[in-house]
C-alpha positions in Angstrom: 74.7 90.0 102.6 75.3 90.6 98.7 73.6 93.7 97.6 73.0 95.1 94.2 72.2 98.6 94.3 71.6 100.5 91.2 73.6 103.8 91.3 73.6 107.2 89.1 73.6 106.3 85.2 71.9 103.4 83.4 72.1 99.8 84.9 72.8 98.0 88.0 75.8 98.5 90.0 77.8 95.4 89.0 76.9 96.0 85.2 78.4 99.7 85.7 81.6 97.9 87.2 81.9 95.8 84.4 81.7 98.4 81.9 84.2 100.1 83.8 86.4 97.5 83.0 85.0 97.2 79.6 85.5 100.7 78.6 89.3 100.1 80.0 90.0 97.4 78.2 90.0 94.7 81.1 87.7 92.1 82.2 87.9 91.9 85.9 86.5 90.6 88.9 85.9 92.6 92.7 84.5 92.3 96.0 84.0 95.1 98.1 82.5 94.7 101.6 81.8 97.0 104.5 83.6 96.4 107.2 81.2 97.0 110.1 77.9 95.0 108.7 79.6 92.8 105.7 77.1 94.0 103.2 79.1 93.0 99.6 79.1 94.3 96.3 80.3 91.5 94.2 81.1 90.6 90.7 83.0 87.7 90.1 84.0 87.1 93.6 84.5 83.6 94.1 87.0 83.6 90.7 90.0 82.3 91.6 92.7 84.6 90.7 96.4 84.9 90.6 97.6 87.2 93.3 101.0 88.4 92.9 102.7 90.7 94.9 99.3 91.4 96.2 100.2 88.2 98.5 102.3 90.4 100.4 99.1 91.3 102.5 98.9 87.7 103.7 102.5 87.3 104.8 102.6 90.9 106.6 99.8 90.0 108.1 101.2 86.6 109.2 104.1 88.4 110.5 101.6 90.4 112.9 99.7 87.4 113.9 102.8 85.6 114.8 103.8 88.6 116.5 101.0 88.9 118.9 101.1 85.2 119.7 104.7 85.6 120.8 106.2 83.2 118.2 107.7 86.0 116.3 109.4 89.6 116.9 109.2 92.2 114.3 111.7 94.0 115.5 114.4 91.0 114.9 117.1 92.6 113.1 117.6 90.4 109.8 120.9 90.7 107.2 120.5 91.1 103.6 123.3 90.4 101.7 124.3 92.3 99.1 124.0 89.2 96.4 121.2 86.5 95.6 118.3 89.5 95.8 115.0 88.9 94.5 114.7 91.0 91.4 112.7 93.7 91.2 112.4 97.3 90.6 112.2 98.7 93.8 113.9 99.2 97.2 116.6 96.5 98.2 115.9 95.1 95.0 117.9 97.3 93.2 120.1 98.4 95.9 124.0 97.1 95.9 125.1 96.9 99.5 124.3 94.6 102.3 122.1 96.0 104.8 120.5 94.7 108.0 116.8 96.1 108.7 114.0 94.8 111.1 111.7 92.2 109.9 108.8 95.2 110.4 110.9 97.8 108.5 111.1 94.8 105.7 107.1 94.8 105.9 107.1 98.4 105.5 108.9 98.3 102.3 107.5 95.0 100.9 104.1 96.7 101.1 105.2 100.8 100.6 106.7 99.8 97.0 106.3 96.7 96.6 109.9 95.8 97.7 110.8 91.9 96.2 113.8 91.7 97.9 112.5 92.8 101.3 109.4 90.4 101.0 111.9 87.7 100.4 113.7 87.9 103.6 110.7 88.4 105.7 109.3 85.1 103.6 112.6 83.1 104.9 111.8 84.5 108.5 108.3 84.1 108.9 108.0 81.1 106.2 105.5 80.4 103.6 104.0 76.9 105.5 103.3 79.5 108.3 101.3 81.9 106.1 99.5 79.2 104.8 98.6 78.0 107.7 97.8 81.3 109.1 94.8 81.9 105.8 93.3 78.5 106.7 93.2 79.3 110.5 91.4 82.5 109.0 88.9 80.5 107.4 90.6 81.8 104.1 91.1 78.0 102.4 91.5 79.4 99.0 94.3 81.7 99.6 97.4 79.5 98.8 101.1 80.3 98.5 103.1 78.7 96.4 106.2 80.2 96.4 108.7 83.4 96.8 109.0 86.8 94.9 112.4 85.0 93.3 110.4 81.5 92.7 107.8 83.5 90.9 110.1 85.6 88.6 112.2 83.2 87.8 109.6 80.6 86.8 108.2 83.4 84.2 111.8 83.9 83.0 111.7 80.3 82.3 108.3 80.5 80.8 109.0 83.1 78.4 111.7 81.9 76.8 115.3 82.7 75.0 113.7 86.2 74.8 114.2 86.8 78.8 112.7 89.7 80.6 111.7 91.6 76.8 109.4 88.9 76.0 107.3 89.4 78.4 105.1 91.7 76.2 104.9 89.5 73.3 101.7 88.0 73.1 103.5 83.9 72.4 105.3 84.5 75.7 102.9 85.8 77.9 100.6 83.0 77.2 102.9 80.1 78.6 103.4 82.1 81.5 102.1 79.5 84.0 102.0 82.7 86.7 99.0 83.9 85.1 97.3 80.6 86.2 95.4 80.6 89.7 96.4 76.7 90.1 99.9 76.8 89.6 101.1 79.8 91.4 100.3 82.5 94.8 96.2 82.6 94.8 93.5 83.6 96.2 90.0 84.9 95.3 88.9 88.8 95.3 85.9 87.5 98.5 88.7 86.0 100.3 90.7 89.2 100.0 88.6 91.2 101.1 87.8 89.3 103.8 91.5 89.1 105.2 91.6 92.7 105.0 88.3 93.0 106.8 89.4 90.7 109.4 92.6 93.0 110.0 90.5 96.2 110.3 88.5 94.1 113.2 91.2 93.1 114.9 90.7 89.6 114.5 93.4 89.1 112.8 95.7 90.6 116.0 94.7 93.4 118.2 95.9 96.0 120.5 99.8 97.4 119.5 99.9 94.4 117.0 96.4 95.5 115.1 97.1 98.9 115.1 101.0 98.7 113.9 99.9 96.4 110.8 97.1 98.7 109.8 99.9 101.2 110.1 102.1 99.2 107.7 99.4 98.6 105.4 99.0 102.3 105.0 102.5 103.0 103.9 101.7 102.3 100.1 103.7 104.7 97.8 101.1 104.3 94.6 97.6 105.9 94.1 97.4 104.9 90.4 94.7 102.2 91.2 92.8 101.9 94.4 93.2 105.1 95.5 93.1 107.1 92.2 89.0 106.3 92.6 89.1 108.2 96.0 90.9 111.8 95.4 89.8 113.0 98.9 92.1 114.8 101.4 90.1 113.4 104.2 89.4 109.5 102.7 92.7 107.3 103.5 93.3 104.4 101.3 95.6 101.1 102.3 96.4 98.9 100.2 98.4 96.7 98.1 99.1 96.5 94.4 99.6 93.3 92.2 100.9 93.1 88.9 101.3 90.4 86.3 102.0 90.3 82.6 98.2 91.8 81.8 97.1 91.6 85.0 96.9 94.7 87.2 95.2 94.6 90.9 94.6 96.2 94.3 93.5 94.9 97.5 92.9 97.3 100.1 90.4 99.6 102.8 88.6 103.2 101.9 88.5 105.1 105.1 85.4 107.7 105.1 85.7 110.2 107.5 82.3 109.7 109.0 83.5 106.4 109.9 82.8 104.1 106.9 84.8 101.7 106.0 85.5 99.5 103.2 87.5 96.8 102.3 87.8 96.4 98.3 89.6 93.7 96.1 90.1 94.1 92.3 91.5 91.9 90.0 91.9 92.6 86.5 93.3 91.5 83.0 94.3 93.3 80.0 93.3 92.2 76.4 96.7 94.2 76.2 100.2 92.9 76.7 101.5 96.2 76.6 103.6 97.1 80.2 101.8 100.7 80.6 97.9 101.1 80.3 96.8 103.9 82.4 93.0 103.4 82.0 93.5 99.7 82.9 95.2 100.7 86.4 92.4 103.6 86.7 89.7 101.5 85.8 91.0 99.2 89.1 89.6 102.9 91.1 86.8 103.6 89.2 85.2 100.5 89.6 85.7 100.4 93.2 84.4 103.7 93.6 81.2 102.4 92.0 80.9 99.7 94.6 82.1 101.6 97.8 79.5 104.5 96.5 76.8 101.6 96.3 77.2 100.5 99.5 77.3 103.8 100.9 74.1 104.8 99.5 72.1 101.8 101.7 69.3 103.8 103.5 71.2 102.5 106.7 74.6 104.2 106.2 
């Protein structure tokens, strides 16, 4: 059930969210659902959107699945050689020398911060037809992968022009960046999201070790800029998985309360801004789910 349940302050719940993302500088687009009765905040929902390395959620969890139905082992040691690396900022990314690391330890780094290189070699292992096929077996037939974290930079290198990596601010460049366009690259839609990571909090996804190890992963995130910076609570943990684009800044992920309540949340936003560091627009991917996790917390039933 979709709910719309006016909060503290003037309007409805979804036209505080947008004005969170108003007041930031964004337009954006959520779903946030609780994970035991599937009541929904939404705005926007059904918007297709271009995922990034937010996609990692689907291919960790892939991994997980595959692992539980014996076709896998995430403890398969994998080599990474020391040339040919995704580019990124992170991890392996920018490490020099070949290394040889589980396919789970590559989760944990593909999803702790947000590893390209790591995501890469676990993408070669568990393979991209597979995680594809693993969304529509999940009923998730809008979450599509297209290609790698190497495929994806190096079609916006391409895109932007003789101007390489620097371009990527200038607002000519950024707009033939085909990456920011749901039909032509990794995508999803903030429902469907959510709805994965509801489906791994409910073991339906996998269960037993495989369920709780996966949660695990997805809780090794290194950055609470976004998601978590609307939740600065000792005792509320916050999983998730970041996604960022020229303009676009997301996070999919789960609030943990600890009276039980739980929460999966997806946000998807995009800068009027080309500029590479806006702080409100990464905070504003917080504050508006706080406003919907609050709204659904506040149903006479919780």
């Amino acid at each position: 059930m979709t709910v719309n349940i006016p909060g503290p302050g003037p309007g409805p719940v979804r036209g505080r969210i947008t004005a969170a993302f108003t007041d930031a500088g964004t337009t954006g687009a959520l779903c946030a659902t609780d994970i035991d009765t599937g009541d929904t905040v939404a705005l926007g929902a059904d918007t297709p959107v271009s995922t990034a390395s937010v996609h990692k959620l689907c291919l960790v969890a892939t991994l997980y699945r595959e692992a539980a139905a014996g076709r896998l082992d995430p403890a398969a040691p994998l080599d990474i050689p020391a040339e040919g690396r995704a580019p990124g900022p992170t991890g392996l990314a920018v490490m020099r020398d070949a290394a040889r690391l589980s396919a789970r330890d590559l989760a944990s780094l593909a999803i702790a911060v947000s590893d390209n290189a790591a995501a890469d070699v676990l993408w070669a292992y568990v393979g991209l037809d597979t995680v594809n096929a693993t969304m529509r077996a999940l009923g998730l037939t809008r979450t599509v992968a297209v290609h790698d974290q190497a495929a994806l930079y190096a079609t916006m290198l391409t895109d932007a022009g003789s101007g390489g990596p620097a371009a990527l601010v200038d607002p000519a460049a950024v707009a033939r960046l085909t990456v920011l366009d749901p039909a032509r690259t990794n995508r999803s839609t903030p429902r469907e999201m959510a709805a994965l990571l509801r489906a791994v909090w409910r073991d339906e996804v996998c269960g037993g070790v495989w369920g709780d190890e996966l949660r695990a992963v997805l809780g090794v995130q290194a950055w609470s800029h976004r998601l978590a910076s609307g939740f600065p609570f000792d005792d509320v943990r916050v999983s998730g998985k970041t996604g960022s684009l020229p303009t676009q800044r997301h996070e999919a992920g789960v609030v943990e309360y600890p009276d039980g309540g739980r929460y999966a949340v997806a946000v998807f936003t995009r800068a009027a801004s080309t500029a590479a560091t806006l702080p409100a627009a990464d905070a504003a991917v917080g504050r508006a789910a706080r406003i919907a996790v609050d709204a659904l917390r506040a149903r006479p039933s919780h």
